[in-house]
PyMOL Python script that loads the backbone (N, CA, C, O; Angstrom):
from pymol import cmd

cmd.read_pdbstr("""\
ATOM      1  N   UNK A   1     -27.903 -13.770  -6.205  1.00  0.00           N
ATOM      2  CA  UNK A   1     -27.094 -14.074  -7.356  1.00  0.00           C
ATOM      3  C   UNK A   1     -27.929 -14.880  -8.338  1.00  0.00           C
ATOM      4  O   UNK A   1     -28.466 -15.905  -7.918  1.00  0.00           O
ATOM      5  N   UNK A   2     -28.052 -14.598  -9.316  1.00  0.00           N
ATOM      6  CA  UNK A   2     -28.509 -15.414 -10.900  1.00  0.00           C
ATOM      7  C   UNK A   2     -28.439 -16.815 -10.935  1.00  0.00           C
ATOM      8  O   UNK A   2     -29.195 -17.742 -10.646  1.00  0.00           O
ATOM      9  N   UNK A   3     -26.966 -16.653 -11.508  1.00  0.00           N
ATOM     10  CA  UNK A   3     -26.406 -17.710 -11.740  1.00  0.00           C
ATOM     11  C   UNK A   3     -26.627 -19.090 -10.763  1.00  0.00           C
ATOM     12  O   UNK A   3     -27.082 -19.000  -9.622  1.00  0.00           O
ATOM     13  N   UNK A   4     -26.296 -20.173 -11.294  1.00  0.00           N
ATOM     14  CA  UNK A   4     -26.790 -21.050 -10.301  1.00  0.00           C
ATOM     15  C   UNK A   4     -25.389 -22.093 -10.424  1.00  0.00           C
ATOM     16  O   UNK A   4     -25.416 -23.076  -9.684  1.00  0.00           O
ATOM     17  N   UNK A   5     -24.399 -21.953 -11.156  1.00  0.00           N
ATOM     18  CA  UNK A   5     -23.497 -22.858 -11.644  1.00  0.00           C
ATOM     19  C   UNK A   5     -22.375 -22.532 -10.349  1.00  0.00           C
ATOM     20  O   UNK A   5     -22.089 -21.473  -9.789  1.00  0.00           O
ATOM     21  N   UNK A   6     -21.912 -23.861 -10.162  1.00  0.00           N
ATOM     22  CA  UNK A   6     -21.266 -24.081  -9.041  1.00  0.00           C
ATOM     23  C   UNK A   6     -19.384 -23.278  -8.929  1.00  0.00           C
ATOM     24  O   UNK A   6     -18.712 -23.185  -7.902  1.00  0.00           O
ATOM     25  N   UNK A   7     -19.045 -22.890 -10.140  1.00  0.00           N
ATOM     26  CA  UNK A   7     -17.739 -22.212 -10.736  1.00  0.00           C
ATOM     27  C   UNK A   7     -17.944 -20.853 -10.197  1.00  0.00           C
ATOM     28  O   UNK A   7     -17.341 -20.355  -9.246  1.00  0.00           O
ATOM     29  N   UNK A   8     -19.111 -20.171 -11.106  1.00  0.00           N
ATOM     30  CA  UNK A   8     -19.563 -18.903 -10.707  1.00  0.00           C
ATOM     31  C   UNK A   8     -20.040 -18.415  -9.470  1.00  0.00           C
ATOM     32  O   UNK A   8     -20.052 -17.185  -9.412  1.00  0.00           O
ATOM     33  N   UNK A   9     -20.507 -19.114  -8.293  1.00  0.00           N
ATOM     34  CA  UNK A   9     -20.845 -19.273  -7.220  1.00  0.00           C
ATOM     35  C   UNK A   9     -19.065 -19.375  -6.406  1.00  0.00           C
ATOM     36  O   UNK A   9     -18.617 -18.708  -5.473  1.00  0.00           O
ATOM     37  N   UNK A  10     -18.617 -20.123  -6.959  1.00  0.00           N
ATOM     38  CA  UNK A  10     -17.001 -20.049  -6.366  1.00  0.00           C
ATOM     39  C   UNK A  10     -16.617 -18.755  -6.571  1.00  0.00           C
ATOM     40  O   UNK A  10     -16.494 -17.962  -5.637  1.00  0.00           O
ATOM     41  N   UNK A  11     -16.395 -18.442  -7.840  1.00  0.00           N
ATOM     42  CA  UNK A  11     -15.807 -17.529  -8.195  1.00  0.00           C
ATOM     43  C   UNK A  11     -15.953 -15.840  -7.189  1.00  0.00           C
ATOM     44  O   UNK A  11     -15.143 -15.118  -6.609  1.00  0.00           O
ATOM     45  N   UNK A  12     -17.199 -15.817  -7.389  1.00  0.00           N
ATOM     46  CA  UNK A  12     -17.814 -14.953  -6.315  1.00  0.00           C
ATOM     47  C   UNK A  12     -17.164 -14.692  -5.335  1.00  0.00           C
ATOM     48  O   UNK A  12     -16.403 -13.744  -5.142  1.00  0.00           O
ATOM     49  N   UNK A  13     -17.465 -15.599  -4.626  1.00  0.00           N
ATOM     50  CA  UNK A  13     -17.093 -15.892  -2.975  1.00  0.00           C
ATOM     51  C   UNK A  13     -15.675 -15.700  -3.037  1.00  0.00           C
ATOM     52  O   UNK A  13     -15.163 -15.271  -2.003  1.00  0.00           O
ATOM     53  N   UNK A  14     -14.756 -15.969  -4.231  1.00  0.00           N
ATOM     54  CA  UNK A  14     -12.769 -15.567  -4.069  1.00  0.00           C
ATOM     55  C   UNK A  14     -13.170 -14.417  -4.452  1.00  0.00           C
ATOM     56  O   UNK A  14     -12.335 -13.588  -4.090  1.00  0.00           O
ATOM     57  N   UNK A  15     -13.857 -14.032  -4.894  1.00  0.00           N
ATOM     58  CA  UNK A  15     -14.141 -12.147  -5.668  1.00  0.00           C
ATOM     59  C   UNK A  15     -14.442 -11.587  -4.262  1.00  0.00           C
ATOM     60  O   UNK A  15     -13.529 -10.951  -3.735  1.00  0.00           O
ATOM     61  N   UNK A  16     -15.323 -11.701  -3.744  1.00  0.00           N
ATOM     62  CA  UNK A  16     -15.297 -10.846  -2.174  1.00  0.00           C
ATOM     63  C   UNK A  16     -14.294 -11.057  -1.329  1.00  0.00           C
ATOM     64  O   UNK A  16     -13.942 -10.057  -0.704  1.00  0.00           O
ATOM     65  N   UNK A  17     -13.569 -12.311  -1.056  1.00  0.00           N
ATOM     66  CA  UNK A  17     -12.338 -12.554  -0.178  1.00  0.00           C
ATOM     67  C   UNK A  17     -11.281 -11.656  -0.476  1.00  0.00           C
ATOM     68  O   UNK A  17     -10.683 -10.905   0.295  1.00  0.00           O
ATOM     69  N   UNK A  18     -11.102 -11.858  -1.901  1.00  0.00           N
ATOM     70  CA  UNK A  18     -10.075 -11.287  -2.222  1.00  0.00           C
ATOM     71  C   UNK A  18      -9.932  -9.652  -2.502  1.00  0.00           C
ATOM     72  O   UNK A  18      -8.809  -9.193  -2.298  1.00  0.00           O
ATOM     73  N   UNK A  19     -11.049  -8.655  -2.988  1.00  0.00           N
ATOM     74  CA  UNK A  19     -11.230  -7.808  -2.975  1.00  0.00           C
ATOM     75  C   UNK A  19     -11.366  -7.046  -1.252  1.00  0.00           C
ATOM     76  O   UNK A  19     -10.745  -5.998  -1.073  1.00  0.00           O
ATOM     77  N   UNK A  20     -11.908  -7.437  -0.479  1.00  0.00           N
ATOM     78  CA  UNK A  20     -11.496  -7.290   1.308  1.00  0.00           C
ATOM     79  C   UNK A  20     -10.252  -7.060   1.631  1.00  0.00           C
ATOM     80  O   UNK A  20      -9.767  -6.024   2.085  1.00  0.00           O
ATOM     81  N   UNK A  21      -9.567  -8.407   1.297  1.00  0.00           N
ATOM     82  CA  UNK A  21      -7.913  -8.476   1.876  1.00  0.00           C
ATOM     83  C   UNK A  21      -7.441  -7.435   0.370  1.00  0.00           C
ATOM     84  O   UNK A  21      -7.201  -6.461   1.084  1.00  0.00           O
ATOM     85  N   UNK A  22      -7.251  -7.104  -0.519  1.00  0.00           N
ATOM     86  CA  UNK A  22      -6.817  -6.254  -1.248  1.00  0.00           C
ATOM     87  C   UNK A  22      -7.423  -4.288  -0.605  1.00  0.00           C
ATOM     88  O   UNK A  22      -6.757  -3.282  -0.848  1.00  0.00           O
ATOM     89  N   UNK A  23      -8.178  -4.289  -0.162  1.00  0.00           N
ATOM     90  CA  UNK A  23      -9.027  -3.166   0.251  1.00  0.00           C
ATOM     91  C   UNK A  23      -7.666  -2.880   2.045  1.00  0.00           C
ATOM     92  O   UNK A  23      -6.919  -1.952   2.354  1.00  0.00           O
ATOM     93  N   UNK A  24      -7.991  -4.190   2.707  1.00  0.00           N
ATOM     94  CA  UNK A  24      -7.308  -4.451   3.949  1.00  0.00           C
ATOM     95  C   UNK A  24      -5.695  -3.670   4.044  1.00  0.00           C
ATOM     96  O   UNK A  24      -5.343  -2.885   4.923  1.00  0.00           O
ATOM     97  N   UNK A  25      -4.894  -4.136   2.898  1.00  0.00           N
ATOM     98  CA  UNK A  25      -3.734  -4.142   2.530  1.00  0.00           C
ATOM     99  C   UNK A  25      -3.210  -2.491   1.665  1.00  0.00           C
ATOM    100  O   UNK A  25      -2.180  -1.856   1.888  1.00  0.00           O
ATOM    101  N   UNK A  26      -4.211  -2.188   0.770  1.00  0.00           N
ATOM    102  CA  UNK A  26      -4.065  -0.456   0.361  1.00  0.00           C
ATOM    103  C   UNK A  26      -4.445  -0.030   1.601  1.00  0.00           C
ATOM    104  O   UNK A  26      -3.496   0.605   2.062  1.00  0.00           O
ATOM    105  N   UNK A  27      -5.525  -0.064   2.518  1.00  0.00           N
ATOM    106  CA  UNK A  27      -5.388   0.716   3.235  1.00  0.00           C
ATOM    107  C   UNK A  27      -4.318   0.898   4.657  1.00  0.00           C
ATOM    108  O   UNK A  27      -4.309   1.915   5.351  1.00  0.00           O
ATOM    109  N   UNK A  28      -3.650  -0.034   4.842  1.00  0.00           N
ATOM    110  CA  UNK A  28      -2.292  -0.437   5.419  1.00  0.00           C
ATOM    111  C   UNK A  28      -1.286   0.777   4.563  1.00  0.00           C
ATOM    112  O   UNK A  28      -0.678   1.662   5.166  1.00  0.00           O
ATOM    113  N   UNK A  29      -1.267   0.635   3.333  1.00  0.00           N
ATOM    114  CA  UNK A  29       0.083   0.834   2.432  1.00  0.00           C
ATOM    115  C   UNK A  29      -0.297   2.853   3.352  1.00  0.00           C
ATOM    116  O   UNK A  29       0.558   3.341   4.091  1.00  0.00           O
ATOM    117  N   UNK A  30      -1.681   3.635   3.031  1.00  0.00           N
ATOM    118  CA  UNK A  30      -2.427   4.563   2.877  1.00  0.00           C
ATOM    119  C   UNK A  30      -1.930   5.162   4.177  1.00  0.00           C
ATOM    120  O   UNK A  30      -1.537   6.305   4.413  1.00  0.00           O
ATOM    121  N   UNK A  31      -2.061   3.976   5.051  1.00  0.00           N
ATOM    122  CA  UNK A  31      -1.856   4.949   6.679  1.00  0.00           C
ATOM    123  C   UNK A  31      -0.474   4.773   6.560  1.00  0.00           C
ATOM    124  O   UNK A  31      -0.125   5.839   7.067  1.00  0.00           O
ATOM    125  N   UNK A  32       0.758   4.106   6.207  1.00  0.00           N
ATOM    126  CA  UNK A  32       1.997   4.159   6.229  1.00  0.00           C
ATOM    127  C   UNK A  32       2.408   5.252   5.432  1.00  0.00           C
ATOM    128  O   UNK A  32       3.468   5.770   5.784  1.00  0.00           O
ATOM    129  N   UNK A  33       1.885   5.693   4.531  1.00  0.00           N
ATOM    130  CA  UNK A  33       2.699   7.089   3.953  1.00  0.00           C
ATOM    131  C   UNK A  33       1.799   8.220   4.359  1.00  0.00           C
ATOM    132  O   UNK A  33       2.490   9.230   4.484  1.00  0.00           O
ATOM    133  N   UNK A  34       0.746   8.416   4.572  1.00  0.00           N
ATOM    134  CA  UNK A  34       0.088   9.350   5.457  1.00  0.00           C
ATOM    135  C   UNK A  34       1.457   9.737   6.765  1.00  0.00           C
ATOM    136  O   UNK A  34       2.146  10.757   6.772  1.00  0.00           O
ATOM    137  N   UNK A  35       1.543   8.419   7.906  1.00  0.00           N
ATOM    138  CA  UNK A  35       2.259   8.790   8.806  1.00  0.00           C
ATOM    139  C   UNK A  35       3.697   9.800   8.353  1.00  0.00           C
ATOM    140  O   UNK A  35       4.102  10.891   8.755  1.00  0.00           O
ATOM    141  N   UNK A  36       4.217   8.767   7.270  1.00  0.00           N
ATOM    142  CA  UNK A  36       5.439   9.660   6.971  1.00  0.00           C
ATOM    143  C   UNK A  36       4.949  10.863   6.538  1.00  0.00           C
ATOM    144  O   UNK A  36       5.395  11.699   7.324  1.00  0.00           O
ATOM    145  N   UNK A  37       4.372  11.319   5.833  1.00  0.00           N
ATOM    146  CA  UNK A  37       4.417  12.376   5.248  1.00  0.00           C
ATOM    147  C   UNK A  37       4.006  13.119   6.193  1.00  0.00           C
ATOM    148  O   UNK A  37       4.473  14.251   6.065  1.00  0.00           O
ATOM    149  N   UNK A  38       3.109  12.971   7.408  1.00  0.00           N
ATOM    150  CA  UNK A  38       3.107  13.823   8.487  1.00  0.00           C
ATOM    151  C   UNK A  38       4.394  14.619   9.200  1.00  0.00           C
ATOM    152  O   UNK A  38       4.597  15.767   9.593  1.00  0.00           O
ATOM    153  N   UNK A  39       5.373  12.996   9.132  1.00  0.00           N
ATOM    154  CA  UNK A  39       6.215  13.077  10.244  1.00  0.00           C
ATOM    155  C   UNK A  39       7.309  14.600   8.984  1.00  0.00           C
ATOM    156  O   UNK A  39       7.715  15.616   9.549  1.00  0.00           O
ATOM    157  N   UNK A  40       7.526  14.432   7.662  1.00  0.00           N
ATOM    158  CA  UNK A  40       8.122  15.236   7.163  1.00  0.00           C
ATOM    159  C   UNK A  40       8.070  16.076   7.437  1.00  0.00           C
ATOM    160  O   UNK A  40       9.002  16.676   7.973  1.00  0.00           O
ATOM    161  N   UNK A  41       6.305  16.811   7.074  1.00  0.00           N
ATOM    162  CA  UNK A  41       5.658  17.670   7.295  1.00  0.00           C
ATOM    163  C   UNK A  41       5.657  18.509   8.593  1.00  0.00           C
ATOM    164  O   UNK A  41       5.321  19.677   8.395  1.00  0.00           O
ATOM    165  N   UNK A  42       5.880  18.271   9.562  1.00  0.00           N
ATOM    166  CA  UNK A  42       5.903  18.599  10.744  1.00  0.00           C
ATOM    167  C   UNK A  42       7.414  18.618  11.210  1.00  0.00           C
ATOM    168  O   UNK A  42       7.597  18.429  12.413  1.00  0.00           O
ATOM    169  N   UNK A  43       8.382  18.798  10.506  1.00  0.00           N
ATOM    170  CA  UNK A  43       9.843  18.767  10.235  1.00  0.00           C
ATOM    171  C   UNK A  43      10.660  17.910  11.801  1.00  0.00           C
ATOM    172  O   UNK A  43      11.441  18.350  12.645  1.00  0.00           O
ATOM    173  N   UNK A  44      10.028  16.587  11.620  1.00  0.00           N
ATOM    174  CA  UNK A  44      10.613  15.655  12.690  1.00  0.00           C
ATOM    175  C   UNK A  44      11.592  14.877  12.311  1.00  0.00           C
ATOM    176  O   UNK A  44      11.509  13.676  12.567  1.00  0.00           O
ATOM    177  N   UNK A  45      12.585  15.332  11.706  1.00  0.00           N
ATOM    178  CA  UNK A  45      13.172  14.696  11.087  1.00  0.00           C
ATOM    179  C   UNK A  45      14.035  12.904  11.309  1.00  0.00           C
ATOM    180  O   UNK A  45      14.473  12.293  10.334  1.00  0.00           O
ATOM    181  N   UNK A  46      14.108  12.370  12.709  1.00  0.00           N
ATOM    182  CA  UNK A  46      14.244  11.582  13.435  1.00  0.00           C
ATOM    183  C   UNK A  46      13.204  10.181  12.899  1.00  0.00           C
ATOM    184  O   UNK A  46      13.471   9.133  12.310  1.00  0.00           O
ATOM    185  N   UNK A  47      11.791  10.840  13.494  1.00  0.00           N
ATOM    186  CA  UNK A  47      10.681   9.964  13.445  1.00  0.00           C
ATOM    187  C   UNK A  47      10.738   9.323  11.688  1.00  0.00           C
ATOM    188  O   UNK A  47      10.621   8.156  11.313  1.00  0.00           O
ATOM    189  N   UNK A  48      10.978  10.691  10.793  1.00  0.00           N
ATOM    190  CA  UNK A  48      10.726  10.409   9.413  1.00  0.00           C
ATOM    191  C   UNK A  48      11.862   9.300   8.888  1.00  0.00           C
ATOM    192  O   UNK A  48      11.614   8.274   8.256  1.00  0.00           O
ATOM    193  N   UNK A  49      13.394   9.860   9.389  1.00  0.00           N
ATOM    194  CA  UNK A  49      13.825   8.452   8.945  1.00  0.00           C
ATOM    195  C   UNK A  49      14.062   7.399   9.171  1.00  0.00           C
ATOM    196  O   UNK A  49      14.828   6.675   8.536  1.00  0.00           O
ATOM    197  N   UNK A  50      13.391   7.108  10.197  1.00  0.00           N
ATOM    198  CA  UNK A  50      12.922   5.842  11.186  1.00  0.00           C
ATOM    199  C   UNK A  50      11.761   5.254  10.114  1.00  0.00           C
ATOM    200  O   UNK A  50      11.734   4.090   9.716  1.00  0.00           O
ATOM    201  N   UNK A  51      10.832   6.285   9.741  1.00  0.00           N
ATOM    202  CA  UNK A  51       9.520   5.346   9.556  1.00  0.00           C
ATOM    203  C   UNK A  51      10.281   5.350   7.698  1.00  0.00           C
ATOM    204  O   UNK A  51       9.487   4.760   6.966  1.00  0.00           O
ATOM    205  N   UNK A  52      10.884   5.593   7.317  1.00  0.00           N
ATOM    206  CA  UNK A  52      11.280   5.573   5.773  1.00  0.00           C
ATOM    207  C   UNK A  52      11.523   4.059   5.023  1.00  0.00           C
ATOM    208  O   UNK A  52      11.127   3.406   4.057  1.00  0.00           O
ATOM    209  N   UNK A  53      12.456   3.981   6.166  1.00  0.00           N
ATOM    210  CA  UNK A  53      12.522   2.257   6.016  1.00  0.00           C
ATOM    211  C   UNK A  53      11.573   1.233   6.194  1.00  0.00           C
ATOM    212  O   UNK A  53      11.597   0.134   5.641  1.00  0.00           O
ATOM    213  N   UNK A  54      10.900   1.567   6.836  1.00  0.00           N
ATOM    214  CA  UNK A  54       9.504   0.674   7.033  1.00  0.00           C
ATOM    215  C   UNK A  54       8.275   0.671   5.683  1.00  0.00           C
ATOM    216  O   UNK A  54       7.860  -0.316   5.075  1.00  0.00           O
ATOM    217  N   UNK A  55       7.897   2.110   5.489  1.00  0.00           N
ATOM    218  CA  UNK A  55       6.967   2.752   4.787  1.00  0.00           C
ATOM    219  C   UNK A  55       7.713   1.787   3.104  1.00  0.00           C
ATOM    220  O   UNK A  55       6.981   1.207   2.302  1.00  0.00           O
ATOM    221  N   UNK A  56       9.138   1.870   2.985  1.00  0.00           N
ATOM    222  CA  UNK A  56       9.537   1.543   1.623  1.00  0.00           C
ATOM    223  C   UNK A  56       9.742   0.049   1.618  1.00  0.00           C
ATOM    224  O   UNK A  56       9.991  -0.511   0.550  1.00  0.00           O
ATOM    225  N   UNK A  57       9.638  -0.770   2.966  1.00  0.00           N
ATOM    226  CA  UNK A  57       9.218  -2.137   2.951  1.00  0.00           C
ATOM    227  C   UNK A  57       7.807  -2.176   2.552  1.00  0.00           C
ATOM    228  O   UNK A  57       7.656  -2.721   1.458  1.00  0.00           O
ATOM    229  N   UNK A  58       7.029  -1.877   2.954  1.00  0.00           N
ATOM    230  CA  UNK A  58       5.636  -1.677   2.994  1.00  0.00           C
ATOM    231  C   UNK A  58       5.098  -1.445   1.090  1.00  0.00           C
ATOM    232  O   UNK A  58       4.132  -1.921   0.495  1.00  0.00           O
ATOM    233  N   UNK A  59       6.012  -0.690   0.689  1.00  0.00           N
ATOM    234  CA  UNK A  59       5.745   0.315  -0.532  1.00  0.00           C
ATOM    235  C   UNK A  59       6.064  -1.406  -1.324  1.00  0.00           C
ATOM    236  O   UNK A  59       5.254  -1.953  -2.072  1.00  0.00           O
ATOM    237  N   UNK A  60       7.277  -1.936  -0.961  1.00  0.00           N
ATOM    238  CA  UNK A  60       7.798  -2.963  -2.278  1.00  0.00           C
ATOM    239  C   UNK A  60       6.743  -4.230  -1.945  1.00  0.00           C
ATOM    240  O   UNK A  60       6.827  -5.237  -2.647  1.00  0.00           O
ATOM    241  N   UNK A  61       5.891  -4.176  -1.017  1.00  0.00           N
ATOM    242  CA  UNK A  61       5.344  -5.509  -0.599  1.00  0.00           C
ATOM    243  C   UNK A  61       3.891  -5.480  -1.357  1.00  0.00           C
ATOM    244  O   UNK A  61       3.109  -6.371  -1.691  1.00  0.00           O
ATOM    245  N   UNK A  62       3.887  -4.515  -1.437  1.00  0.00           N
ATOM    246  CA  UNK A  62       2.399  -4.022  -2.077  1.00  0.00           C
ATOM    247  C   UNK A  62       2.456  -3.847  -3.622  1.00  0.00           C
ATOM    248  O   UNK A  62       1.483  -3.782  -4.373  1.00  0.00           O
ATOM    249  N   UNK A  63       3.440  -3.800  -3.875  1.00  0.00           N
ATOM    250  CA  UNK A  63       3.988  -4.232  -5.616  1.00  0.00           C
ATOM    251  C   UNK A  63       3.927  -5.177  -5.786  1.00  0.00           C
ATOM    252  O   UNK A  63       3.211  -5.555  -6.713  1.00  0.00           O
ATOM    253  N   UNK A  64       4.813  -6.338  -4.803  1.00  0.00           N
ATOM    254  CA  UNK A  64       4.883  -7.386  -5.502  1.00  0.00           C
ATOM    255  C   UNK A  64       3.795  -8.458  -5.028  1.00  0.00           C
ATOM    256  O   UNK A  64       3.836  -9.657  -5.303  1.00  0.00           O
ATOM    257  N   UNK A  65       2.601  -7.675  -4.102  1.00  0.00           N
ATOM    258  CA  UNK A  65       1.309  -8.437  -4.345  1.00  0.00           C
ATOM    259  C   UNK A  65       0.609  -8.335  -5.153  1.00  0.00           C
ATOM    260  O   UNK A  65      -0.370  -9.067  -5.297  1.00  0.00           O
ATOM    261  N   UNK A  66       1.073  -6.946  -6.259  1.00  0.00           N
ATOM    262  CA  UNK A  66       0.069  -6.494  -7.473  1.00  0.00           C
ATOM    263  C   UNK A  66      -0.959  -5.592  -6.141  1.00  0.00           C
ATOM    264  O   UNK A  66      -2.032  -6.120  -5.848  1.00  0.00           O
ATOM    265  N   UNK A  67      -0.758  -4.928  -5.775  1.00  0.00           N
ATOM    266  CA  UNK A  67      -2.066  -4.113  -4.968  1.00  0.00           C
ATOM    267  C   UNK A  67      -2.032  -2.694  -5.836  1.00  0.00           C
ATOM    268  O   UNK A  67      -3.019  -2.095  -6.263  1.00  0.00           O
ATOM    269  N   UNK A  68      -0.429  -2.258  -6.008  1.00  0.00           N
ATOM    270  CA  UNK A  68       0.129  -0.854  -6.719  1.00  0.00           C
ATOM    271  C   UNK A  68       1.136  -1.417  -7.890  1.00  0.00           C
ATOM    272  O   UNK A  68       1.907  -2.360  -7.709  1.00  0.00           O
ATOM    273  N   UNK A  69       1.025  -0.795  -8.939  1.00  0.00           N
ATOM    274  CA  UNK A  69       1.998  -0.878  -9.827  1.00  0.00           C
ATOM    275  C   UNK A  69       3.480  -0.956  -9.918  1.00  0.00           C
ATOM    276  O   UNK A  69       3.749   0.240  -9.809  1.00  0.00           O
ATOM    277  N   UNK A  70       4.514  -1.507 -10.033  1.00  0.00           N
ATOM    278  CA  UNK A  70       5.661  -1.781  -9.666  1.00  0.00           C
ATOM    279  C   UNK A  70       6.453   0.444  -9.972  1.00  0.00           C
ATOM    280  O   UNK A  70       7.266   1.150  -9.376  1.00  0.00           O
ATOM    281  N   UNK A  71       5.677   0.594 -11.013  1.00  0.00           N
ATOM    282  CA  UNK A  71       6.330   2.072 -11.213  1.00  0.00           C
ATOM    283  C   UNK A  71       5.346   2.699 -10.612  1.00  0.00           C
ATOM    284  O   UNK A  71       5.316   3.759 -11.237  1.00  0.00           O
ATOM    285  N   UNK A  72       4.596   2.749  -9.889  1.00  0.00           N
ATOM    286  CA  UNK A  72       4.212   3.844  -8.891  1.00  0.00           C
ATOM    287  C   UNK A  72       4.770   3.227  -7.507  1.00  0.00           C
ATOM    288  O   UNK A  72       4.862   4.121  -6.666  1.00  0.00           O
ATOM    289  N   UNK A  73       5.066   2.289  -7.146  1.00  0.00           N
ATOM    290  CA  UNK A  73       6.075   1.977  -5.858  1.00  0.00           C
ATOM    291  C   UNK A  73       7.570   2.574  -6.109  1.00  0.00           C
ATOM    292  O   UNK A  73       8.079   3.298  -5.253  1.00  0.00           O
ATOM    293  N   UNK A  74       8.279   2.233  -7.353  1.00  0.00           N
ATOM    294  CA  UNK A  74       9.399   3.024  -7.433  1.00  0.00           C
ATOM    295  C   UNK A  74       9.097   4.937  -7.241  1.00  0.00           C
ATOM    296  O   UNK A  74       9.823   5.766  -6.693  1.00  0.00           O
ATOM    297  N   UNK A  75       7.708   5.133  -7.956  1.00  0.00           N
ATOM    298  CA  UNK A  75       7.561   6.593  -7.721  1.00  0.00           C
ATOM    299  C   UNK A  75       7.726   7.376  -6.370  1.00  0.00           C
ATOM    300  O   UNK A  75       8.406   8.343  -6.027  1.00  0.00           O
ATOM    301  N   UNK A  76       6.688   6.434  -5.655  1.00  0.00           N
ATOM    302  CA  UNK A  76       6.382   7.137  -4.199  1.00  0.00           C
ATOM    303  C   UNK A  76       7.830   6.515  -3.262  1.00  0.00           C
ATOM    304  O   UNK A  76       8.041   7.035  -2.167  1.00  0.00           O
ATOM    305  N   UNK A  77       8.450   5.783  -3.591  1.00  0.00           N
ATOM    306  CA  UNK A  77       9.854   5.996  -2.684  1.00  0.00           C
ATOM    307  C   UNK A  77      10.703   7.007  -3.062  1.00  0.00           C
ATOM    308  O   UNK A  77      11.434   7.647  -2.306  1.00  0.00           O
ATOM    309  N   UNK A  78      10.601   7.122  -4.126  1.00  0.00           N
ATOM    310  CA  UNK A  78      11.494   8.438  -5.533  1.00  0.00           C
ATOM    311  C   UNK A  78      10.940   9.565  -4.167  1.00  0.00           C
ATOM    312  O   UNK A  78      11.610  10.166  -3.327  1.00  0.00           O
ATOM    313  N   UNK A  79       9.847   9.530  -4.339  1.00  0.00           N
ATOM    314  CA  UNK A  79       9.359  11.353  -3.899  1.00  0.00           C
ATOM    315  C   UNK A  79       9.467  11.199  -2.210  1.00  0.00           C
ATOM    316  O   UNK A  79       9.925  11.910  -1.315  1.00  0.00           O
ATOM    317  N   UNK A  80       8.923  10.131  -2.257  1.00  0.00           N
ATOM    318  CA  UNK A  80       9.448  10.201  -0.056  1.00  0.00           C
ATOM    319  C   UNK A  80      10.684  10.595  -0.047  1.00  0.00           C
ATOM    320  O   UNK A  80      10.821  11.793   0.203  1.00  0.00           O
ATOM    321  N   UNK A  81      12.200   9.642  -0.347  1.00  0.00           N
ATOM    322  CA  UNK A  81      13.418  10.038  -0.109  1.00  0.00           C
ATOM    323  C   UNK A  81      13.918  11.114  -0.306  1.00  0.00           C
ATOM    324  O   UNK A  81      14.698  11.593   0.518  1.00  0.00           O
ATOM    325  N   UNK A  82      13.518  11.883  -1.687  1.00  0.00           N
ATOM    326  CA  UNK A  82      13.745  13.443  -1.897  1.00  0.00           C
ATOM    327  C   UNK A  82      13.063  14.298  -0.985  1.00  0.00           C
ATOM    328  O   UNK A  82      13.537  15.418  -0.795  1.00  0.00           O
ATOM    329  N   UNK A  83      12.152  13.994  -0.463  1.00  0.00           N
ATOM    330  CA  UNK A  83      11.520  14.628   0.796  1.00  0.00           C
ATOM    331  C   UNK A  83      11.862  14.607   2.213  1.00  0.00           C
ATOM    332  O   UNK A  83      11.798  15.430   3.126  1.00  0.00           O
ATOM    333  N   UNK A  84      12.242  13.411   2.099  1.00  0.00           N
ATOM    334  CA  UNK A  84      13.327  13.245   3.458  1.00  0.00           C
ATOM    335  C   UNK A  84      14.437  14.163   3.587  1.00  0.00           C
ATOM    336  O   UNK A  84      14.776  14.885   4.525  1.00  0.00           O
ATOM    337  N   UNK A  85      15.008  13.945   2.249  1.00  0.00           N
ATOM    338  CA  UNK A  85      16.825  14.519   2.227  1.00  0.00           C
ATOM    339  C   UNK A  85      16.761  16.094   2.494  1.00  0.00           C
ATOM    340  O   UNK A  85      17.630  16.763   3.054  1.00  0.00           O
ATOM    341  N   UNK A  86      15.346  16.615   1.889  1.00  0.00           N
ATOM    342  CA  UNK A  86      15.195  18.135   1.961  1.00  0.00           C
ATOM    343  C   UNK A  86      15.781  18.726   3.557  1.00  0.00           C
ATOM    344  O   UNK A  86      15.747  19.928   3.820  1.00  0.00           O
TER     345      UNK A  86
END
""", "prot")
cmd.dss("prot")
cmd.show_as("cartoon", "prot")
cmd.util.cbc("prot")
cmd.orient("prot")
């Protein structure tokens, strides 16, 4: 690193922490709608609305950490539940 100032040297170090646990957390959100959309996909219908409720906890938690946009969390529950109901 360049810089030698003790802010920017902080700053850094919350820039890698925080970019990890943000990386940690999409990829959490990634395998939770993967699973569902398997379980749709594979017309289990049981497993899927078991994991629906979870996946759309998962979906609002990740909004309101700022990881996904508050209207692409409303999106992807929009399109899971219509996928469910099918």
């Amino acid at each position: 690193m360049a810089t030698r100032h003790a802010s920017a040297v902080k700053a850094h170090r919350q820039t890698i922490k925080r970019t990890e646990h943000n990386r940690q957390l999409r990829s959490k959100l990634r395998s939770g709608l993967k699973d569902i959309r398997t379980a749709i996909d594979a017309g289990d219908v049981t497993k899927a609305k078991a994991a629906l409720s979870a996946t759309f906890s998962l979906i609002d938690k990740m909004a309101t950490k700022g990881i996904i946009h508050r209207n692409a969390a409303g999106r992807y529950k929009s399109r899971l539940a219509k996928r469910t109901a099918k």
